[in-house]
N, C-alpha and C positions, 0 to 999 in steps of 0.2 A: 207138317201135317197136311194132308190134301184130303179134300171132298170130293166126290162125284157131283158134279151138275147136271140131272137131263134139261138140255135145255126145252124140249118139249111142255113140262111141268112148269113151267114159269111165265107169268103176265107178258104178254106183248104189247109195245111198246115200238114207235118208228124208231128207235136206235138211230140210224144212219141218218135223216131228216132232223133227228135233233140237233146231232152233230154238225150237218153242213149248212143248219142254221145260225150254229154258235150259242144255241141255247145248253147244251153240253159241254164240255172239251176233256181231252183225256188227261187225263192223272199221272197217267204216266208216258215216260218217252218210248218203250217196247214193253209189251206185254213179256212176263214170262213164258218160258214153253208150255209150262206146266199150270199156269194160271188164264185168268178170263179178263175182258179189256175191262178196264176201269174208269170213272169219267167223274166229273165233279163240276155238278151246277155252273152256270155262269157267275151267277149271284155269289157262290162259296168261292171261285176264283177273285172274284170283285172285294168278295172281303178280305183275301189271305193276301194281295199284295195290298190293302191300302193297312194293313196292320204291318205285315212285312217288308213290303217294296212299292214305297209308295214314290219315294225319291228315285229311283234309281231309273237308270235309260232305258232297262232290260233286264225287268221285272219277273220276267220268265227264267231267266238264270237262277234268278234266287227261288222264287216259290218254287217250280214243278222240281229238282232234285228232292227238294223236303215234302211236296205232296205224295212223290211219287214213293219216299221211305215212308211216310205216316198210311198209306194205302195199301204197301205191304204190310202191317201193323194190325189192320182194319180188318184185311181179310183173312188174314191168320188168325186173330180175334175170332172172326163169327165161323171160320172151320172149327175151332176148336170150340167151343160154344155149341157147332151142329152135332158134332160128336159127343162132347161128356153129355150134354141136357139131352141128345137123340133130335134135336129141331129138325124139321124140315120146312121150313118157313123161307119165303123167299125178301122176307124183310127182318131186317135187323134193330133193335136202338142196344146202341152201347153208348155210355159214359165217353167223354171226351172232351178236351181242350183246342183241337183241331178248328173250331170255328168260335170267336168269343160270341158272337148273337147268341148259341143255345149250346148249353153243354150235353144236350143229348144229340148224338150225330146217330145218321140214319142209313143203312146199309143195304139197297136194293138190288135182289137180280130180278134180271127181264130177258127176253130177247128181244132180236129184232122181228122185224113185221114180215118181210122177204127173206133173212138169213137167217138159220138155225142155230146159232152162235148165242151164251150165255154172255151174258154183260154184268157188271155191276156199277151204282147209279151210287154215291157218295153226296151228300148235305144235310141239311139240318130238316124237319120238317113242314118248316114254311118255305126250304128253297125247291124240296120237291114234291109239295104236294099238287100241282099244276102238272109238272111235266107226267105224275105217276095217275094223276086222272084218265088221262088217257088210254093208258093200261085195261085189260081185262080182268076182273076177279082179284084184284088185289086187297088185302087184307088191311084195316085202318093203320096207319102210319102212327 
């Protein structure tokens, strides 16, 4: 199932400044053709390896495979969701297991501040309500 994004219609947000600060990182290893990048808090990275790969040398083996299927999960989740309910909301809470701190995970598009590019922003409400401050016009989390 696919949705239209304008990314026009959607909170701005330095996207790329989060990212090369490490306060983001992507969720996934490629975007799909047909999807938008994806990215998941530092804090929600912090918690999915000391739950999952707390031991291991290369920690990144194990989580981002399984982030990267649980965020296609996520986003298929809120297309379908945008379609049956008609949402056009640029935030999401869906139910979920994905983080043990809060079972309601949080589903943000943005773009960025310089590129036209829809994004979507993955954690729980306390991991992003800071970085989506910054945002314009965004609707309470």
């Amino acid at each position: 199932m696919s949705v239209s994004l304008d990314p026009n219609t959607l909170p701005v947000i330095d996207v790329v400044g989060l990212a090369q600060s490490g306060t983001i990182l992507r969720a996934e290893r490629k975007t799909p053709s047909d999807g938008v990048p994806a990215f998941v808090t530092r804090d929600g990275w912090e918690e999915l390896v000391s739950l999952y790969a707390k031991d291991s040398e290369k920690p990144h083996e194990i989580v981002l495979p399984a982030l990267e299927r649980a965020a296609g999960r996520i986003l298929a989740h809120a297309a379908e969701a945008a379609v049956s309910d008609r949402r056009n909301s640029p935030v999401f809470n869906l139910e979920s297991d994905l983080f043990a701190s809060d079972p309601t995970l949080v589903l943000a598009f943005v773009r960025d501040t310089e590129h036209p590019v829809a994004c979507a922003l993955i954690g729980t409400a306390a991991q992003l309500s800071q970085i989506l401050r910054q945002g314009d016009q965004l609707p309470p989390l």
